[in-house]
C-alpha positions as CSV (number, residue, x, y, z in Angstrom):
1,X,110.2,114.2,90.7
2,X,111.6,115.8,94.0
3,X,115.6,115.9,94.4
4,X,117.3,117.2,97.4
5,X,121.3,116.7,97.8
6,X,122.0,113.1,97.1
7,X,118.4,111.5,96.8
8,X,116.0,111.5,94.1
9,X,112.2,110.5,94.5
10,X,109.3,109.7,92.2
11,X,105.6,109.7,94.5
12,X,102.7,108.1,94.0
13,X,99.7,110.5,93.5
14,X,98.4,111.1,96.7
15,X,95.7,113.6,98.6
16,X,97.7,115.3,101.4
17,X,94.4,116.2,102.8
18,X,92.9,112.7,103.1
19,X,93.9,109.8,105.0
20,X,94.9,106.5,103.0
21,X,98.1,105.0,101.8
22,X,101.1,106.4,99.1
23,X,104.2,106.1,98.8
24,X,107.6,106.7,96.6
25,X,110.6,105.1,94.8
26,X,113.4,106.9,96.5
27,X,117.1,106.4,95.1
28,X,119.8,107.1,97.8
29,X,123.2,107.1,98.4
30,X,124.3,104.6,100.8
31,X,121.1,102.1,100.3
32,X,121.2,99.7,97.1
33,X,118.7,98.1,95.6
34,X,117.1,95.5,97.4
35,X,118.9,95.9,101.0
36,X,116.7,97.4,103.2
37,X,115.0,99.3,100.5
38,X,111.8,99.9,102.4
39,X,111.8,102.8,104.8
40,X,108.2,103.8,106.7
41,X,107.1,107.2,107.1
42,X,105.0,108.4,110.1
43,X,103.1,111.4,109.3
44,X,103.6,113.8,112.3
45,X,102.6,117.4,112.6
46,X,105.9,118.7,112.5
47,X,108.7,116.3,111.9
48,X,111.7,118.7,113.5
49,X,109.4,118.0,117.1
50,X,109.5,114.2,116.8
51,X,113.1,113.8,115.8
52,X,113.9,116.2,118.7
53,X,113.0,113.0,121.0
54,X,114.9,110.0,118.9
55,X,118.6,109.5,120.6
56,X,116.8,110.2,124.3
57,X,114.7,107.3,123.1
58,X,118.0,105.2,122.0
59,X,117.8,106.2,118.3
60,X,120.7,107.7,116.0
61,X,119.0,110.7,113.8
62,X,120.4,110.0,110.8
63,X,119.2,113.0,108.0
64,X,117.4,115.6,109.8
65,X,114.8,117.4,108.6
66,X,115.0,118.5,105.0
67,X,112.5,119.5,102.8
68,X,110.9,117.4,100.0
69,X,109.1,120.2,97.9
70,X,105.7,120.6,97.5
71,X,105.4,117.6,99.8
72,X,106.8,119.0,102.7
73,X,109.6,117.6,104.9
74,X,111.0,114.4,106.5
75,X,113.7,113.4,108.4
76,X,115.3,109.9,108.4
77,X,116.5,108.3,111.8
78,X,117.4,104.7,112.7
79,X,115.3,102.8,115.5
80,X,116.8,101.3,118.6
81,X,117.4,98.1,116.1
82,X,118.9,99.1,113.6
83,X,115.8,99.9,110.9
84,X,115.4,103.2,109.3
85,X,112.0,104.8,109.3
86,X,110.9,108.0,108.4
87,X,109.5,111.1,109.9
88,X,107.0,113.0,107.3
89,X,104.9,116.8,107.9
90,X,104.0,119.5,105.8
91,X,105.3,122.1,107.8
């Protein structure tokens, strides 16, 4: 279990260094249970380099970069329509 400031995760076992599908229950402030509970993370080289480009591209950043532990780092931003998705690297 990862926890960094106000959210605490739970992942899936996963292989970092092999393509395929995982995931995580994340509990965090400001998002109940069952409201837009689902956030999808593209896996980017370096997630600090694609968040750099999100309010040119009509976006709102809206966690930058933090780290997640031994799984590396995301950042959180909000899409041109209101969705949240998710920014995840390992470095």
């Amino acid at each position: 279990m990862t926890q960094a400031s106000s959210i605490i995760m739970k992942s899936f076992p996963s292989n970092m260094e092999k393509y395929g599908a995982t995931g995580a229950l994340v509990q965090m402030e400001g998002f109940p249970v069952g409201q837009n509970s689902v956030v999808i993370h593209f896996s980017c080289e370096d997630c600090s380099v694609e968040e750099s480009r999100i309010e040119s591209s009509g976006g709102k950043v809206k966690k930058s970069k933090f780290s997640i532990g031994e799984y590396g780092f995301i950042s959180l931003a909000i899409d041109t329509e209101g969705n949240m998705f998710g920014l995840h690297s390992l470095k």
